[in-house]
N, C-alpha and C positions, 0 to 999 in steps of 0.2 A: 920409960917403957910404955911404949903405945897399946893397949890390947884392945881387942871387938869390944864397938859400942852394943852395950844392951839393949833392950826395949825401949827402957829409960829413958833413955838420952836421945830419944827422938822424940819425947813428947814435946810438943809445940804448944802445948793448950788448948787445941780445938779437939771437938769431940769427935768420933769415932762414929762408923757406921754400925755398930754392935754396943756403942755405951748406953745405949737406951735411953739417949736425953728425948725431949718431948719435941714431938714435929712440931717444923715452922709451915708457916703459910707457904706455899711455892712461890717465886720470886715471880713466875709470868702468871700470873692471876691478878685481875685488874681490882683496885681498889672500891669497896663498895659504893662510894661517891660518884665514879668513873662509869660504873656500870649504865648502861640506857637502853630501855625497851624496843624494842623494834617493833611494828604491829607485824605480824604475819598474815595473811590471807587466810582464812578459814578453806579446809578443802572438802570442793562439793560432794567428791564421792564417799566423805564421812557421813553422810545422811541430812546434813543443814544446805538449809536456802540462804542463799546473799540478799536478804530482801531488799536491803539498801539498792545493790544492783540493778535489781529485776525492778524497783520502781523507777528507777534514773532509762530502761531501756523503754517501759512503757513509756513516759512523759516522752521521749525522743520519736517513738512511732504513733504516736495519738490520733496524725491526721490516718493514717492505715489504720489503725483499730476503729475509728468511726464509720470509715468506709468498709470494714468489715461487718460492722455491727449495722447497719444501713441495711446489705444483702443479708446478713442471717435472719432479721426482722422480718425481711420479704419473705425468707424458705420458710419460716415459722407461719406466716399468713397464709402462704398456698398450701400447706400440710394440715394446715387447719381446717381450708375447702377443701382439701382431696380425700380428707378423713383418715383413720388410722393405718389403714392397709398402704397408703404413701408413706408412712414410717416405716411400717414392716418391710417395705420393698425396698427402699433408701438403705436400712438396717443390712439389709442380705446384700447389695452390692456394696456396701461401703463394709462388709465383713469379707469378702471375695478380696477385694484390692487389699486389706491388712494381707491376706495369706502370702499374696506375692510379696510383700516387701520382710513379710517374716523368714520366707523362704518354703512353707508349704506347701503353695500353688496351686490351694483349692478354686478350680473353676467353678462357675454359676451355674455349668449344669448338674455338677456333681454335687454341688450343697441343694441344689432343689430333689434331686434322687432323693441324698439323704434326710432330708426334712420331710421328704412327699412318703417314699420307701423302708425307710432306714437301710438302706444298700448304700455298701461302700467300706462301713469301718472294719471289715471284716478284711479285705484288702488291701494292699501294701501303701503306707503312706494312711493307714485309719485312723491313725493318730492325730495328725494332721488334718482331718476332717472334722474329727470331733471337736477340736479348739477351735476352730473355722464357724460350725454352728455352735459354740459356747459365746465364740464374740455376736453372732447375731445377737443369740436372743440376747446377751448383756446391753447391746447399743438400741435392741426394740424396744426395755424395761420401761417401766414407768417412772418417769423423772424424780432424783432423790435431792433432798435440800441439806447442803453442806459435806464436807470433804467425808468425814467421820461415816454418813449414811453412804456416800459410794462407795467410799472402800469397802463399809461392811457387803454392801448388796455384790460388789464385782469379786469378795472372797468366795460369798457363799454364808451360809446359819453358821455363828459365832467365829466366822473370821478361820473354818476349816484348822484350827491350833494356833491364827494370827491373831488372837483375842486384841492384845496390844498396837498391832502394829497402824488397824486405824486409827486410834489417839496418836500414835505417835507422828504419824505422817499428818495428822492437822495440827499438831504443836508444830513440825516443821513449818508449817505453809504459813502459821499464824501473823509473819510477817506481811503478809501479801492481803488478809482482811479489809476489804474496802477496796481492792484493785478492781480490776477487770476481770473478769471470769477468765476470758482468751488468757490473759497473763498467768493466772492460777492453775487453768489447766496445762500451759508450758512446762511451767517451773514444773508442776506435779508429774507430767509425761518424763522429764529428764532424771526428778529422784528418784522415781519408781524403777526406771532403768538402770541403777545404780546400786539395789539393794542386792546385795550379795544374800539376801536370804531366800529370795524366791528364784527359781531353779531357772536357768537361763534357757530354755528353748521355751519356758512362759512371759521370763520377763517383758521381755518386749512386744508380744501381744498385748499384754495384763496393760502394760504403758500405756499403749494406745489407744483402747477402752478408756482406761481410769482418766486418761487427759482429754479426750473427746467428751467426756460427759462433764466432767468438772466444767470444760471451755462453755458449755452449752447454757450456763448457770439456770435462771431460772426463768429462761423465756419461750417456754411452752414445749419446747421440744426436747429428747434425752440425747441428743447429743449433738456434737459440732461434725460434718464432715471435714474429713484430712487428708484419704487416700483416695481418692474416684478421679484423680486427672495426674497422680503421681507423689512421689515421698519424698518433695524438698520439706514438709514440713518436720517428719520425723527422723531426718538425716543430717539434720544441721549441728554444729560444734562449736568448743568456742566459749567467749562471755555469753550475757543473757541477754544482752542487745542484738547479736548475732542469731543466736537460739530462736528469742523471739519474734525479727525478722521474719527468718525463713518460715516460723510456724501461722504466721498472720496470711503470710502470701498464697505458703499450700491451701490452707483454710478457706483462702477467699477462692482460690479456685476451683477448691470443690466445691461450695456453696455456688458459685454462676454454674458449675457443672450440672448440680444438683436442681436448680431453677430451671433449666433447661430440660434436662430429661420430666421434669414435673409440665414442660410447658405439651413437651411430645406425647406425653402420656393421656392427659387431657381433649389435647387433638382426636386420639386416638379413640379414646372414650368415645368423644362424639362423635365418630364418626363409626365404632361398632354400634352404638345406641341407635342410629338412623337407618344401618344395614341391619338392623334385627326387629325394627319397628312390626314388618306385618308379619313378624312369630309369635306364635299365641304361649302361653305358659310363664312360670317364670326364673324357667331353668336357665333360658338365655342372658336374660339381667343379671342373672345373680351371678353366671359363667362369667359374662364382662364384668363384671364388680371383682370378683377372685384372680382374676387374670392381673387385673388393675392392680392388686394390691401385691403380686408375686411375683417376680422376673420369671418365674418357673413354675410350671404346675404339674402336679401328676392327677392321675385319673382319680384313685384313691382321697387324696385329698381334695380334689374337684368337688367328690362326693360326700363327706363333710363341709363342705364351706357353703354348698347348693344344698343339701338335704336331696336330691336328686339321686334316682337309682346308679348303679352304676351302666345299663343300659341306654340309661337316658341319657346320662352323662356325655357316653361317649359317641352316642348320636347326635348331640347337639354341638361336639367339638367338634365333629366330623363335618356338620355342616357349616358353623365357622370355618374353618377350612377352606374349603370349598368358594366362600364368599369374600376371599380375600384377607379377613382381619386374624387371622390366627396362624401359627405355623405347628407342626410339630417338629421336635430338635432334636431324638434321638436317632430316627429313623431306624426303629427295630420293632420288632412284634407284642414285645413285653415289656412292661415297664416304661411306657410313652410317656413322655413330657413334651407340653405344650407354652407359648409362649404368646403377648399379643404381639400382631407380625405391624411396627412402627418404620 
């Protein structure tokens, strides 16, 4: 007599998924022996430099960094005869062209109002003015030695709560020690744009700044021009070969940019200095020295830079004027801005 198998008599002697025997290893897991490391790539927007990279991109563009560093040598040397107010003037237009490529589109006459006036921030889009004259004066500053002193000077007194983040962005760079400046200010223009901790309608100014002075290292001047003829430098992608291409090329072309308008301005010099000769005082000198050193002038500040009344002031722009070397730009009653007419 047959009757139903029990439980029993199906054991087989394998265990059970409920016997509570002890796990095995999983059958598709490779044997510790078996295993092999892979390198992976370090990724940039983690905050690290490939410095390996970025030195293998410099040695590839060498003969272009010499010939960059050739012309910057030169903009250093005529900055040095044109005296400080060619910085500050270089400063205000090469803070102008950042605006457009940030997307602000602070004109040159509108940073001269606000520099001359403070008219403007009150206005739509004053936000945008006021980072416009932040990146002047940071690119007019007095040249700082090593990464650590520009980050702190481009924060602000103790880094505004970034107390850290300058040490940490020169441990980043510490790879790059002994490069090229041009190469350090790269690299440091593309991590700074990558730090998710600084708020994105600054980042990319902040970049621009922080990589323009770093590139500038320590050859007399505060900083390297990038935007005055266009933004292949700070649009480029890509490895650090590619990156630092583009950023050598923009660079050089604003420095002949930069060489040039220094060469027009000069001209111009002498040739208001010869048109002002039989005017007696020396409101006139000092109006052409101000002029020189400003893309933009207002009356107000005329009158600080001259010590000159404001009467005088604006009799002696008037008669500039009049003799060719001067324009005014707003063409309104109040609030005049002048400029040397080149």
């Amino acid at each position: 007599m047959h009757g139903r198998q029990g439980p029993e008599d199906d054991d087989t002697g394998l265990p059970g998924p409920y016997d509570g025997a002890a796990a095995e290893e999983p059958w598709f897991l490779p044997d510790e022996a078996e295993v092999v490391a892979f390198p992976f790539p370090k990724p940039e927007h983690g905050g690290l430099v490939a410095a390996a990279d970025w030195r293998e991109a410099e040695a590839a563009l060498a003969a272009d960094l010499a010939e960059l560093a050739f012309d910057a040598g030169r903009l250093v040397e005529r900055l040095r005869v044109a005296g400080a107010g060619a910085v500050q003037r270089l400063a205000l237009e090469e803070a102008a062209a950042l605006s457009w490529w940030t997307g602000d589109r602070v004109g040159a006459d509108r940073l001269a109002l606000w520099l001359s006036y403070r008219i403007g921030a009150a206005e739509e889009g004053g936000e945008a003015l006021i980072r416009t004259a932040w990146a002047a004066r940071r690119l007019m500053a007095v040249p700082s030695i090593g990464v650590e002193a520009v980050v702190s000077d481009l924060l602000g007194e103790a880094g505004r709560g970034d107390a850290d983040l300058a040490l940490d962005l020169a441990g980043a760079l510490a790879g790059l020690d002994g490069r090229f400046a041009v190469t350090r200010g790269c690299a440091a223009f593309h991590l700074w744009r990558s730090l998710d901790e600084r708020p994105e309608h600054l980042r990319g100014l902040e970049a621009a700044v922080l990589g323009a002075r770093l590139a500038a290292g320590q050859g007399g001047v505060a900083f390297l021009p990038l935007a005055l003829t266009g933004f292949g430098a700070l649009v480029a992608s890509g490895p650090p070969e590619r990156r630092l291409a583009a950023w050598v090329q923009g660079a050089h072309r604003a420095v002949l940019a930069a060489l040039m308008a220094l060469e027009r301005l000069a001209a111009w010099r002498q040739r208001a200095e010869a048109g002002t000769a039989d005017l007696s005082g020396r409101t006139p000198a000092r109006l052409i020295a101000a002029l020189a050193a400003q893309p933009m002038l207002g009356a107000g500040q005329a009158g600080s830079e001259t010590g000159a009344s404001r009467a005088a002031v604006l009799r002696n722009l008037d008669l500039l004027v009049a003799r060719g070397l001067v324009r005014e730009v707003t063409g309104q009653g109040r609030f005049r801005v002048w400029a040397a007419k080149m």
